[in-house]
N, C-alpha and C positions, 0 to 999 in steps of 0.2 A: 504494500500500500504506500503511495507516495506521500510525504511526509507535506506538510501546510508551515509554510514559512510566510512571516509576514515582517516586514522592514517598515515602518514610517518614516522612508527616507525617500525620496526623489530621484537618490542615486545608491542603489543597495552598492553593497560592499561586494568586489567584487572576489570572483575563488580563486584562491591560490594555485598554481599549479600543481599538479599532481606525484610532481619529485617531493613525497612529503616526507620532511624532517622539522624539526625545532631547533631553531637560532640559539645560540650561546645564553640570551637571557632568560631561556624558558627550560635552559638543560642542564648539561652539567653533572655535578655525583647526586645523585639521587633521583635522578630522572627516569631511572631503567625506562622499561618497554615503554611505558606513557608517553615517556619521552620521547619519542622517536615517531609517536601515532600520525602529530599533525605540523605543517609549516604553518607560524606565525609573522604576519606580517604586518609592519607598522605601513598599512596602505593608504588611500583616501580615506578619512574620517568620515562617521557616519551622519552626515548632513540632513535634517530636516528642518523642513521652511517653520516648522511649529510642533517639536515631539510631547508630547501630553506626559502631565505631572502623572503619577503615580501616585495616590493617596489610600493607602492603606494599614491594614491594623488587625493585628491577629495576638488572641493567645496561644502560648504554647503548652507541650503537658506538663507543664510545673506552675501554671496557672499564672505564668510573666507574659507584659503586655510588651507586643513586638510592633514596631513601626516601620516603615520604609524610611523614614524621615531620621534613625536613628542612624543609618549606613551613608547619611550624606559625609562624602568626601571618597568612598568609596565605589567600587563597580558592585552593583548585585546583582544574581545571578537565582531567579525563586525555578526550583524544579519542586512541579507539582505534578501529583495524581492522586485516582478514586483508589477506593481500596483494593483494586485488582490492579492497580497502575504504580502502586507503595513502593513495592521490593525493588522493581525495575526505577524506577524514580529516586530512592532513594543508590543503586548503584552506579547510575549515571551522576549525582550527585557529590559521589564520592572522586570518580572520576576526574572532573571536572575539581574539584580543589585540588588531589597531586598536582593533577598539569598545570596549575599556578603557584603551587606549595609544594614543589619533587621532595624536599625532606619530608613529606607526611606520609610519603609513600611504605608500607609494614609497618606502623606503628600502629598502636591503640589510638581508638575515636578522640578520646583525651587529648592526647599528645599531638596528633594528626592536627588537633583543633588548631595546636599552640605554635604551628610550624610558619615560619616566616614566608611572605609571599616573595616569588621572586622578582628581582632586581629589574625596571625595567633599564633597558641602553637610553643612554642621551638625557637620565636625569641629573641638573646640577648637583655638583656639591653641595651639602646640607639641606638636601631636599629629599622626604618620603618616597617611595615609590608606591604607587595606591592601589591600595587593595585590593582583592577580590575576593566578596563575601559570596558561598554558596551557601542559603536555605533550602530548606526541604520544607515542601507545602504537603500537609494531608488537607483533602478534599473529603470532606466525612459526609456530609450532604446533612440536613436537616433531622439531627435524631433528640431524640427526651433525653432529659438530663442525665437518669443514669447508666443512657450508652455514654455517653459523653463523658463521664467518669471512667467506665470499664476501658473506652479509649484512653482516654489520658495515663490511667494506670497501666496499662500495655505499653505504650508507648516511654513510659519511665524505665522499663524493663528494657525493653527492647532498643533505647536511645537514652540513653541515661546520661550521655556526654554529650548529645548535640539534641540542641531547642528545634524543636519542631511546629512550625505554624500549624495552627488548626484552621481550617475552615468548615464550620458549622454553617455551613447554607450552602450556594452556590457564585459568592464572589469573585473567585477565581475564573470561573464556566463563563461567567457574565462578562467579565471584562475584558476577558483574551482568549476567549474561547478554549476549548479541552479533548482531547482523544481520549474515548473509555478507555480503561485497560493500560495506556502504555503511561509514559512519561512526559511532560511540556514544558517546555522551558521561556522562561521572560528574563530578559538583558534589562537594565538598567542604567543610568551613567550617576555621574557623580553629583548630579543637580536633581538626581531622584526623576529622571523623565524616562519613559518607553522610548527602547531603540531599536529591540528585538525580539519577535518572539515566535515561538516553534511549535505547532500543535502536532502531537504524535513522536514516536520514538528518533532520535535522529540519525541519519546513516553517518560515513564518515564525511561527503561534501558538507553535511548540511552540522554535522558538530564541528567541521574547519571555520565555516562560519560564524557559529557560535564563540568559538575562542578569536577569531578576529575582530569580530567585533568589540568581544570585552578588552581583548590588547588593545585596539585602538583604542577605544574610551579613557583605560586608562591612561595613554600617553595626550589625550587631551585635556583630562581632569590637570594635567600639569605644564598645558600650556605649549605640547611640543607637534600638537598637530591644529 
């Protein structure tokens, strides 16, 4: 099934060639195999004549309130899905931090958590190089309160180190639409505005994408595109 990409750009980003490797600032010791999956490139930035705020607000299972508004300065990265969409959503999710965090690669969720983002090229001296945060959205759909509980407690168990948004209704669905079953993914930039997003699993052209895109952002969150 072909995968639904959607850019609010005028001029999408275009694909990398197909000689895929990863540049010096995305590899490195800790990179193993991930490292090597996709080319990043710091290409045309992703240009929209007006990309749309992103105003959102979820709890997670330890009943902390999560905002988009809290990752400004950062790239976010929300991979979501329904409860047949979880496992695969959250292993894309995992993914998708190595390949910006290669030290998180065999460690514990903990550690994994704690693992510094890498360096991007061409940032000055005494300047961060900005993040990329990956969430993981559960899409629980509209249940009584004490599913809502048995989730949350599931989810302490089984995500004990990484906060998990909840969506009790169909916010997610509404906003950026959703593929039953698999995994979806929404880009972010550092001004908290929509730049990308992916409904359904995505192959390797359409995850090269995805990591280009958050590269690029990040290197305009700082001024270098």
């Amino acid at each position: 099934m072909t995968n639904t990409v959607k850019n609010p750009s005028p001029n999408p980003l275009p694909v990398a060639e197909r000689g895929l490797r990863t540049p010096p600032s995305l590899g490195g010791k800790g990179a193993g195999g991930l490292g090597l999956l996709l080319l990043l490139v710091l290409a045309c930035p992703v240009v929209a004549a007006d990309p749309p705020k992103v105003d959102l607000t979820f709890e997670d299972q330890f009943e902390a309130t999560n905002k988009v508004a809290d990752h400004k300065g950062k790239v976010l990265i929300l991979v979501y899905g329904d409860r047949k969409g979880i496992e695969a959503s959250r292993e894309l999710g995992a993914k998708l931090h190595v390949l910006f965090h290669p030290t998180a690669e065999g460690k514990s969720a903990k550690d994994a958590k704690a693992a510094p983002v890498a360096a991007l090229d061409g940032v000055p001296n005494g300047t961060k190089s900005p993040d990329v945060a990956v969430v993981p959205v559960a899409c629980c759909g509209s249940v009584p309160g004490p599913i809502k509980a048995l989730v949350r407690s599931s989810l302490k168990k089984d995500a004990a180190d990484v906060p998990v948004w909840l969506d009790f209704g169909t916010t997610m669905a509404d906003k950026f639409g959703m593929r039953d079953g698999e995994p979806n993914v929404v880009v972010i930039d550092a001004e908290g505005r929509l730049r990308l997003k992916v409904n359904g699993k995505p192959d390797k052209e359409t995850l090269q994408k995805v990591l280009q895109t958050a590269q690029n952002l990040r290197a305009e969150a700082v001024g270098l595109r």
